[in-house]
N, C-alpha and C positions, 0 to 999 in steps of 0.2 A: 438618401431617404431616411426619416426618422425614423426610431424605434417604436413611435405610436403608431404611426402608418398601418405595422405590423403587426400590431394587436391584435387578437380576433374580438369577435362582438360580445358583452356580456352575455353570460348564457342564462338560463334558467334558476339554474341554483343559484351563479354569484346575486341575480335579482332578489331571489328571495332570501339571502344570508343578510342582503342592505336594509330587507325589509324587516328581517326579523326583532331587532334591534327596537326598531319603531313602535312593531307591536307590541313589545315587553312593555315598554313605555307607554302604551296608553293603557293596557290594561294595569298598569300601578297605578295610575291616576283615577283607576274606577274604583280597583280595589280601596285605595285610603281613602278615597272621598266619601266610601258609601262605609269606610270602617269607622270615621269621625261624627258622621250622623247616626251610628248606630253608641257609639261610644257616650255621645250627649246625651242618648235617654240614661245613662248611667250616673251624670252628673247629681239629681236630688238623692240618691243614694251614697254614693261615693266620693264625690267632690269632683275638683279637676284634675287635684293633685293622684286622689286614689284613683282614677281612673287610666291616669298617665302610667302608675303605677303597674297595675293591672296589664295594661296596656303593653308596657317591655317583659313587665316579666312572664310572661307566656309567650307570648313571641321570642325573646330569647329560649326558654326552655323549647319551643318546636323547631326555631334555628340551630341549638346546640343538637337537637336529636337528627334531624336532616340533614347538617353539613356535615358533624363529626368533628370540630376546629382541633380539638384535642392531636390531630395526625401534623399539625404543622409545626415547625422547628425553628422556633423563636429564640431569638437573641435578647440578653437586658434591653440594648438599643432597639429594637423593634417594639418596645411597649409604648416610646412616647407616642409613636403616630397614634399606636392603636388605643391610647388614653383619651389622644386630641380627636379622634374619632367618633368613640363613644359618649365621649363630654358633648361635643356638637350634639350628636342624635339625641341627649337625654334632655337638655336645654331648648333642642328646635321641637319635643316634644311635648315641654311641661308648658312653653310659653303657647305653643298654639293651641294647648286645650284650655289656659287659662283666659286666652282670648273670647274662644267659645263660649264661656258662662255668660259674655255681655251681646258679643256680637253676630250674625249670623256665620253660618259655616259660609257660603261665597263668599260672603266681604273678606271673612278671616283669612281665606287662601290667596285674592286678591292682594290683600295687605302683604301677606309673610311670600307671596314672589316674588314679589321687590328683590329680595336674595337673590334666586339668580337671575334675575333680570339683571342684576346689576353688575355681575359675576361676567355671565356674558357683553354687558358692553364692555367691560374693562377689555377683554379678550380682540377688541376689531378698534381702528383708529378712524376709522373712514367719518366724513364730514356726511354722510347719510345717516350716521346714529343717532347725532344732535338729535335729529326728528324724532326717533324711535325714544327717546327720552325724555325729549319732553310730550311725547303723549302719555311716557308714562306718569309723568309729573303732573298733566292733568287729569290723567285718571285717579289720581291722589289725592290732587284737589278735594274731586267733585265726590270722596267717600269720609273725606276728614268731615268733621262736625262744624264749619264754617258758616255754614248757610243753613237757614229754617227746610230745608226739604232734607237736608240730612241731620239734624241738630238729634235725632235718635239716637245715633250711634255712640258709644259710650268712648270719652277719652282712653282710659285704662283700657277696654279693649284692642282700642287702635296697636295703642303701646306696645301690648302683649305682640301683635301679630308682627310689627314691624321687627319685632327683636325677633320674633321666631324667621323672619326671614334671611336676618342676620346669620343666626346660627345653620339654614339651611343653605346659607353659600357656603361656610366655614364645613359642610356637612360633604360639600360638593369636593372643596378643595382637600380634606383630610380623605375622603373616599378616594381620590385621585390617588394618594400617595400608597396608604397599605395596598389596595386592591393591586398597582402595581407590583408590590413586591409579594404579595402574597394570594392574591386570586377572590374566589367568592366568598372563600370561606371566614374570612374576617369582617364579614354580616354578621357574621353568630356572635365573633366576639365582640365586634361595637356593639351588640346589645347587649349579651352582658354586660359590661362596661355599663352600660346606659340606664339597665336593671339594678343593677346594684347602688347607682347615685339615685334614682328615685324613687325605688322601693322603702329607703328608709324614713324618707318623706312623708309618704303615702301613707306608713304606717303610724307616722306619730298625727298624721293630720285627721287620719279615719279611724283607725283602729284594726287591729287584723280581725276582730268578731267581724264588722263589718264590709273588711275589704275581703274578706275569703268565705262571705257568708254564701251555702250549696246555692243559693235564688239564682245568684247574678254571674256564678261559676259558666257559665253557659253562653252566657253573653260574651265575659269578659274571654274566653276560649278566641271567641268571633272574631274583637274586635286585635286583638292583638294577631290571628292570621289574616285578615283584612289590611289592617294598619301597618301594620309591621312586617311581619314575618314575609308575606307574599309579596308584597308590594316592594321591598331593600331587598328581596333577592332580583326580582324582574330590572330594579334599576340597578343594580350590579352589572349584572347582562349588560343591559344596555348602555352603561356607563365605560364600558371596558371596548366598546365597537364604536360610539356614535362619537364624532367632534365635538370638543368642548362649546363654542356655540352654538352646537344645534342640542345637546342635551338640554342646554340652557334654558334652551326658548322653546324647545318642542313641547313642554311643558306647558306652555299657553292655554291650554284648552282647559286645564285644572281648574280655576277660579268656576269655570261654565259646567264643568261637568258636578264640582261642587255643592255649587248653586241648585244645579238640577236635582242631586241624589236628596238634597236638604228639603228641596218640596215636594221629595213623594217621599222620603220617609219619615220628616218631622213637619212639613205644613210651612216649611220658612217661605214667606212668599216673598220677596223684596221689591223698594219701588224703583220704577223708571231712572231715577238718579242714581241707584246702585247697578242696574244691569247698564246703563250707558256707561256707568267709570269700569266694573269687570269688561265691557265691550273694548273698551278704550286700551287697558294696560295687555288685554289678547293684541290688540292689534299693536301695540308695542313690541311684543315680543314675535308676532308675528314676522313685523320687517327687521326686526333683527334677525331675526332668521336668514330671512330672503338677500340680506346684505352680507351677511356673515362668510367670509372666508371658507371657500368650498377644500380649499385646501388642509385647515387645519385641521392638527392630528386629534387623534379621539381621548377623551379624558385617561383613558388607560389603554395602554397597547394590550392586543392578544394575545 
């Protein structure tokens, strides 16, 4: 008889330990979506740059007061990850708000999941991904400015989003790395890290009268525990329990949940060509899901 035979049956808790995981992870995907539509009314004041600005560096200052990172026992050698860390996060967050000035908040998240959508095919070899690829490919398509029903969308924003998706695989895989060796609490310090490359930015692009004027202090509080702060600790969580292709793709719902926060709280309405390509690249990540390796270990062990 085998040792599984002998198993007892998941109980209750371990149910709800698998579930936990999931729910971190969607409620990051509300938080930022609805921290990024809140961040855009910030744009004719601030820019994209001071916003992004803004943006880490309060979220770092509420992450450094919540974690405490200052308690962990770092080596020289433990700086590069957590360089390579903070670089990703400040990069995947300056190019996604730069996108934002042209394109709508859906499109923008559509675009920049490319990262791990693509993170996660690398992860599975199976002759079912083809598919799951090239739908994403066509949901590519049918948002690039190719054709008269999309010719709105702005090249340069495309751009922006596409690199921000870059940066948030490179965000996935550097998170992989510290989070192992050193737990949650090197969120606080990939934001600093992150804070500190675009806060100088921010200031020579806005000015600190502007970027720290009492108005927007309130907002900018918002969007950086929305954005930031809340949402990189929930995916730590969950980054540290779920397998590497399902972190990947459970993320699917982001571009739609996006899209949604963008039309009740800024009016974006998008057409039929954009909800059918964000329809398209969900369901991409969707059957990568559904294909993906039940087996593989989770981005970071517990």
């Amino acid at each position: 008889m085998s040792h599984d035979a002998v198993l007892p049956p998941p109980t209750g808790l371990s149910r709800l330990s698998s579930f936990l995981p999931m729910a971190a992870l969607f409620a990051a995907m509300v938080s930022v979506t609805t921290g990024a539509s809140i961040a855009k009314t910030l744009f004719p004041v601030t820019g994209a740059q001071g916003t992004t600005a803004l943006r880490l560096t309060t979220a770092a200052i509420m992450l450094t007061l919540l974690l405490r990172p200052w308690r962990l026992r770092l080596t020289r050698a433990d700086w590069g990850p957590l360089l390579a860390y903070g670089g990703a996060m400040a990069f995947m967050n300056s190019l996604f708000y730069q996108s934002l000035q042209t394109i709508p908040v859906g499109v923008a998240i559509a675009l920049e999941f490319t990262g791990p959508l693509g993170l996660a095919m690398l992860s599975s070899r199976r002759r079912a991904d083809f598919l799951w690829i090239g739908l994403a490919i066509l949901g590519l398509m049918l948002l690039l400015p190719m054709e008269r029903a999309t010719a709105e969308l702005d090249p340069g924003g495309i751009a922006y989003a596409l690199g921000a998706g870059l940066f948030w695989a490179l965000y996935i895989v550097t998170g992989k790395k510290v989070g192992t060796a050193h737990g949650t609490q090197v969120t606080a310090i990939g934001t600093l890290v992150a804070a500190s490359l675009v806060l100088p930015v921010g200031l020579v692009k806005t000015g600190a009268a502007t970027l720290f004027q009492p108005a927007i202090l309130g907002s900018a509080v918002m969007v950086g525990a929305l954005s930031s702060a809340l949402p990189y600790t929930l995916e730590m969580f969950a980054m540290r329990r779920l397998p590497a292709p399902t972190f990947g793709t459970l993320t699917s719902a982001e571009p739609a949940v996006g899209a949604l926060m963008a039309m009740l709280l800024l009016g974006e309405a998008l057409s039929p060509a954009h909800w059918a390509a964000i329809a398209i690249i969900m369901a991409a990540s969707i059957g990568a899901t559904l294909t993906a390796r039940r087996s593989a270990p989770p981005l970071l062990p517990e």
